[in-house]
VEXGU-503103 format. One record per residue (C-alpha): z, y, x; residue number from 1; residue in one letter. Coordinates in steps of 0.1 Angstrom, whole numbers, padded with zeros to 4 digits. Example, Ala and Ser with C-alpha at 12.3 -4.5 7.8 and 13.67 -1.06 7.14 Angstrom:
BEGIN
<marnu><Z>0078</Z><Y>-0045</Y><X>0123</X><nr>1</nr><rest>A</rest></marnu>
<marnu><Z>0071</Z><Y>-0011</Y><X>0137</X><nr>2</nr><rest>S</rest></marnu>
END
This chain:
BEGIN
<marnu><Z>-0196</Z><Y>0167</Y><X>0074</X><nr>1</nr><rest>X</rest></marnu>
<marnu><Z>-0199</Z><Y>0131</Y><X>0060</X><nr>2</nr><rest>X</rest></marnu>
<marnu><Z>-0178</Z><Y>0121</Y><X>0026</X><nr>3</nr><rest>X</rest></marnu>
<marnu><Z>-0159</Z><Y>0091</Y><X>0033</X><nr>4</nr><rest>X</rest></marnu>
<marnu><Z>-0147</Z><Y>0065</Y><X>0008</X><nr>5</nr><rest>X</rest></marnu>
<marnu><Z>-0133</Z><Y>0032</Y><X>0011</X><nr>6</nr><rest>X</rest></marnu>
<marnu><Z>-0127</Z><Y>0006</Y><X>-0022</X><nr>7</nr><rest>X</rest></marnu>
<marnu><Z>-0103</Z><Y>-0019</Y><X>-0028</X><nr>8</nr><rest>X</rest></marnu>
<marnu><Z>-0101</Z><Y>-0046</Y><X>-0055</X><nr>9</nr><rest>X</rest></marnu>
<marnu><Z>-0067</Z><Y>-0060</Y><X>-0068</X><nr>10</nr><rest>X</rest></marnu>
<marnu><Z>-0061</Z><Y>-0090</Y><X>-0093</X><nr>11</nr><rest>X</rest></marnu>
<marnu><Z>-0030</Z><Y>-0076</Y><X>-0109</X><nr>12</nr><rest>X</rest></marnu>
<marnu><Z>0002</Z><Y>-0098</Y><X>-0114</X><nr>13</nr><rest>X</rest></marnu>
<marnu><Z>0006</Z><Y>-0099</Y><X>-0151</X><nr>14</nr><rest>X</rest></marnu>
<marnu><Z>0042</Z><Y>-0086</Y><X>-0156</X><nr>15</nr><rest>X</rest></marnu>
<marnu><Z>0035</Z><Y>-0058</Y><X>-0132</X><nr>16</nr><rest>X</rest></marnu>
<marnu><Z>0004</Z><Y>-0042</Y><X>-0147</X><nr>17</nr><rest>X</rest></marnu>
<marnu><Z>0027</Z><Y>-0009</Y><X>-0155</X><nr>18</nr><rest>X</rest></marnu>
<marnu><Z>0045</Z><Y>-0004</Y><X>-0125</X><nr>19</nr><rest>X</rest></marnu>
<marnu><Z>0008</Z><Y>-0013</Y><X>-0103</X><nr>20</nr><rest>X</rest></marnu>
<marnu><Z>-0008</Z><Y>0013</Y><X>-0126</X><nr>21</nr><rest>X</rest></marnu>
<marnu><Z>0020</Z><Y>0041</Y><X>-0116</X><nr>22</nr><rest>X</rest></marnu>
<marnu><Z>0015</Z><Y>0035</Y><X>-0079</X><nr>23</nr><rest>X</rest></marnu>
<marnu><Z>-0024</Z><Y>0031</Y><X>-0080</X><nr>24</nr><rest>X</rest></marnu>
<marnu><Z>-0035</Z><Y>0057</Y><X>-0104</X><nr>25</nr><rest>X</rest></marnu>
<marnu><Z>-0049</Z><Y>0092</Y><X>-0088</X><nr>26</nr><rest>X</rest></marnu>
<marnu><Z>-0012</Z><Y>0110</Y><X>-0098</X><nr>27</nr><rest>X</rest></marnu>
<marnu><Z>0002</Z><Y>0081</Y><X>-0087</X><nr>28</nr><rest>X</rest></marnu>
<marnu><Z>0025</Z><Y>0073</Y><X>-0053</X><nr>29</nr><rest>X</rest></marnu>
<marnu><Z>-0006</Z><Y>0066</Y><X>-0033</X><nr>30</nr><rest>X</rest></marnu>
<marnu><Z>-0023</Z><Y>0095</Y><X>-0045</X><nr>31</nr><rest>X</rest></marnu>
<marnu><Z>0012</Z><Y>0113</Y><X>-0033</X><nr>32</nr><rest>X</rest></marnu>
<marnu><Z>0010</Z><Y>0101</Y><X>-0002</X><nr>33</nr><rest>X</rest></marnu>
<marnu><Z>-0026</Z><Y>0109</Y><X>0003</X><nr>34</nr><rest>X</rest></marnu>
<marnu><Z>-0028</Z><Y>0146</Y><X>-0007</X><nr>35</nr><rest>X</rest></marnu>
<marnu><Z>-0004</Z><Y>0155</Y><X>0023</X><nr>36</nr><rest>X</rest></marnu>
<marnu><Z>-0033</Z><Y>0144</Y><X>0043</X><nr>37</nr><rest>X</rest></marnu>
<marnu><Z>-0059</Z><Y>0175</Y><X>0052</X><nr>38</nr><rest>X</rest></marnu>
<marnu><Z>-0096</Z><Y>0160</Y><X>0037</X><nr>39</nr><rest>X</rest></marnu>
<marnu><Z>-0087</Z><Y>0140</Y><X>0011</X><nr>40</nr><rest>X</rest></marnu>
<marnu><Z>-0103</Z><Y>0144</Y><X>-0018</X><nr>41</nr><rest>X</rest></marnu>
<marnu><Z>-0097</Z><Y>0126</Y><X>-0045</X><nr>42</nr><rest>X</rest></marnu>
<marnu><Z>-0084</Z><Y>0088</Y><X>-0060</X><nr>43</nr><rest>X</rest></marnu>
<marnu><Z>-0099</Z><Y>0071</Y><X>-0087</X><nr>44</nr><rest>X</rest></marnu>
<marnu><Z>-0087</Z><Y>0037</Y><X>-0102</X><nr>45</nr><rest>X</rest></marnu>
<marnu><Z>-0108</Z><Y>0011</Y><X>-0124</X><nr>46</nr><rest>X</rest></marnu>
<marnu><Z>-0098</Z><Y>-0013</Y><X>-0146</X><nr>47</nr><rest>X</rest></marnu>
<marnu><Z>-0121</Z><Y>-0039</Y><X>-0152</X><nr>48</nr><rest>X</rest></marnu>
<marnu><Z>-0135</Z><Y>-0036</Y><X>-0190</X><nr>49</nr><rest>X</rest></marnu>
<marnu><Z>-0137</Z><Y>-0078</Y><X>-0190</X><nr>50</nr><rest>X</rest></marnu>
<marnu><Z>-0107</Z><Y>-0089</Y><X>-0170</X><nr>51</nr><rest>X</rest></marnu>
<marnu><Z>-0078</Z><Y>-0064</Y><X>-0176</X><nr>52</nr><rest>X</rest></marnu>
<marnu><Z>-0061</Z><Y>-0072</Y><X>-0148</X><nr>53</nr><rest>X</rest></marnu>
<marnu><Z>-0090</Z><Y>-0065</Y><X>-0123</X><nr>54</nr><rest>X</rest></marnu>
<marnu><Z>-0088</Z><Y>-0030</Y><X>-0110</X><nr>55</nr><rest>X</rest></marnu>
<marnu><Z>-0105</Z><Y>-0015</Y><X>-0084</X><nr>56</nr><rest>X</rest></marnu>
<marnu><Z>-0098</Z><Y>0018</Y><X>-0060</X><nr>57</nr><rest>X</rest></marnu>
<marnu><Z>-0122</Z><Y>0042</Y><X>-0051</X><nr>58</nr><rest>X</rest></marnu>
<marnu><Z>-0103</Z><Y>0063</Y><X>-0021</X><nr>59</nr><rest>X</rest></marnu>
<marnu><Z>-0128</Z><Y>0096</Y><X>-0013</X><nr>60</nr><rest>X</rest></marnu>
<marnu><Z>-0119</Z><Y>0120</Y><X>0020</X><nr>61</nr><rest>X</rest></marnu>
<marnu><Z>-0140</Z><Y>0144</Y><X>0033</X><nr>62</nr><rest>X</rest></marnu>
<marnu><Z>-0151</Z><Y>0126</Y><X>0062</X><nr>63</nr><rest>X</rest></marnu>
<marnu><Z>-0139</Z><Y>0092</Y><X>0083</X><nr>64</nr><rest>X</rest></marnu>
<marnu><Z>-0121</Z><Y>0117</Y><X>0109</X><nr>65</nr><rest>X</rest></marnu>
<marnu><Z>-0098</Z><Y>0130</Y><X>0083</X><nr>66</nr><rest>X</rest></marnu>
<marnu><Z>-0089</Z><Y>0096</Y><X>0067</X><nr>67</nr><rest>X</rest></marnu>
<marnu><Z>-0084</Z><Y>0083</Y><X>0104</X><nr>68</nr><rest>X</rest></marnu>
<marnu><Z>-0062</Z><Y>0115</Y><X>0113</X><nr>69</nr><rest>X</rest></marnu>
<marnu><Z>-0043</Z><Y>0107</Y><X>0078</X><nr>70</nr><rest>X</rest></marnu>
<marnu><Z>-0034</Z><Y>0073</Y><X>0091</X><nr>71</nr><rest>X</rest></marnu>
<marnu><Z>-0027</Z><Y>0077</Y><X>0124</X><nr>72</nr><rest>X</rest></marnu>
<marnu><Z>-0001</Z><Y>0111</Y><X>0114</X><nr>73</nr><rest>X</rest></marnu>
<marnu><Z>0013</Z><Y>0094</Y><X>0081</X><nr>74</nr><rest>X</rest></marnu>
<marnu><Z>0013</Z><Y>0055</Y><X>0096</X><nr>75</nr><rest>X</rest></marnu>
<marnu><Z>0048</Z><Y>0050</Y><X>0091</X><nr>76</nr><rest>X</rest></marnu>
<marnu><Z>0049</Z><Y>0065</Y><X>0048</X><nr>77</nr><rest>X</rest></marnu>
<marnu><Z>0020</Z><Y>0043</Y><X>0045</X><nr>78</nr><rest>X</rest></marnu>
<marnu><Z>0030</Z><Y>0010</Y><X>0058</X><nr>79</nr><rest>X</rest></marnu>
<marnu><Z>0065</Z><Y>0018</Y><X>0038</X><nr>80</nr><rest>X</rest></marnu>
<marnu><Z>0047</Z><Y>0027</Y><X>0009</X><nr>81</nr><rest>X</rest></marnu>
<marnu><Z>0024</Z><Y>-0005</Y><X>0013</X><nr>82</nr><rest>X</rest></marnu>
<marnu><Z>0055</Z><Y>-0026</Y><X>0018</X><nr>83</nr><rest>X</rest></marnu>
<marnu><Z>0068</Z><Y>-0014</Y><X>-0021</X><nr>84</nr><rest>X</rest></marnu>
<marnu><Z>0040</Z><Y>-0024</Y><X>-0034</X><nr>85</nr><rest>X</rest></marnu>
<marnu><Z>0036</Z><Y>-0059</Y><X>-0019</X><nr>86</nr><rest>X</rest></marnu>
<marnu><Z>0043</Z><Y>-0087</Y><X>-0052</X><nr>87</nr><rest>X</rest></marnu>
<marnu><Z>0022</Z><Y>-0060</Y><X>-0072</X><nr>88</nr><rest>X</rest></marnu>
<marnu><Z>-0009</Z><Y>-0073</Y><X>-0072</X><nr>89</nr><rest>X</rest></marnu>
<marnu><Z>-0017</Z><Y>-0115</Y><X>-0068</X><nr>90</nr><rest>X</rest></marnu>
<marnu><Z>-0046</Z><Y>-0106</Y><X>-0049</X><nr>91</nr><rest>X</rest></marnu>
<marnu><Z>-0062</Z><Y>-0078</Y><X>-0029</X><nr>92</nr><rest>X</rest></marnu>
<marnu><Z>-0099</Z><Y>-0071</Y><X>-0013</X><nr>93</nr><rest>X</rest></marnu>
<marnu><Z>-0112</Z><Y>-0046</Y><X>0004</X><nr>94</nr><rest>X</rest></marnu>
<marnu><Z>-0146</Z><Y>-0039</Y><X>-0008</X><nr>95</nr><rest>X</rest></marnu>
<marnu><Z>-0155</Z><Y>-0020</Y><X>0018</X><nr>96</nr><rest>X</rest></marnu>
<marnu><Z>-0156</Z><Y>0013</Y><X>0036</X><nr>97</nr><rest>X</rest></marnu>
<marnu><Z>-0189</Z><Y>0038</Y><X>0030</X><nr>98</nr><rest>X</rest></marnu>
<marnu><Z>-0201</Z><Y>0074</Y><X>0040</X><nr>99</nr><rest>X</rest></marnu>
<marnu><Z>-0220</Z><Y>0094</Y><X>0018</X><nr>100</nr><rest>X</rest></marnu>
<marnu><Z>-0259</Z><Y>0089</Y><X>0025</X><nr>101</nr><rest>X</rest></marnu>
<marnu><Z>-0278</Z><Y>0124</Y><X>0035</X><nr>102</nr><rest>X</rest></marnu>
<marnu><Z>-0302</Z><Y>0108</Y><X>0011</X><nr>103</nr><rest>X</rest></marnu>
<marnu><Z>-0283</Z><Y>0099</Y><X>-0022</X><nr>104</nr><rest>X</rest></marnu>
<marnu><Z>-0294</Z><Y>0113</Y><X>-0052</X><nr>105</nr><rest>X</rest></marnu>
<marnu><Z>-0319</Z><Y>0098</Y><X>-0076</X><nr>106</nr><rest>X</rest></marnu>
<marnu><Z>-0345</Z><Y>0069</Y><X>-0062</X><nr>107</nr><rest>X</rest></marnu>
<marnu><Z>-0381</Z><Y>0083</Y><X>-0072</X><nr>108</nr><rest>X</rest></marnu>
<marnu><Z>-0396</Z><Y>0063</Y><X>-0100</X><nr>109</nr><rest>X</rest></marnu>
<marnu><Z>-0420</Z><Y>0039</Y><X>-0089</X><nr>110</nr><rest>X</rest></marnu>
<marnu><Z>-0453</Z><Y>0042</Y><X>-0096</X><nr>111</nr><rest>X</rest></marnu>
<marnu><Z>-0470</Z><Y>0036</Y><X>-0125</X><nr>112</nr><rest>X</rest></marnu>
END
């Protein structure tokens, strides 16, 4: 079984920097939403140390199947929940979606 994570990145809107953090954070309404799903794993959320209203979301499920499965069984809470949160955030990105490499650990150190 392959970990599966996908990122986001958000440009919060100024005035709603509290209410995006309640939603967004790993106890927050997403977070919610996702631990009904079998395979999820965890939520992280970033805040950017340079631009404070720059977060980012790290989603983690235990494989692509189970996020999939998530989506296509809670489809309707998550486009509802999605709809709250529109106005939230001036701009969103996904960053991408990965799968944990059968590889990833430490690079060897090149030689000398």
């Amino acid at each position: 079984m392959t970990g599966f994570t996908y990122l986001w990145e958000y440009q919060v809107a100024p005035d709603r920097q509290e209410e995006f953090e309640s939603h967004y954070r790993p106890d927050g309404t997403w977070g919610a939403l996702f631990s009904q799903g079998e395979g999820y794993v965890e939520t992280l959320l970033l805040r950017d140390a340079s631009t404070p209203l720059r977060y980012v979301t790290i989603d983690r499920w235990r494989s692509e199947a189970s996020y999939r499965a998530f989506r296509a069984q809670f489809g309707r809470q998550y486009d509802e929940l999605d709809q709250l949160c529109e106005g939230l955030a001036t701009r969103e990105s996904p960053l991408g979606e990965f799968v944990e490499s059968a590889s990833a650990g430490p690079s060897p150190a090149p030689a000398a």
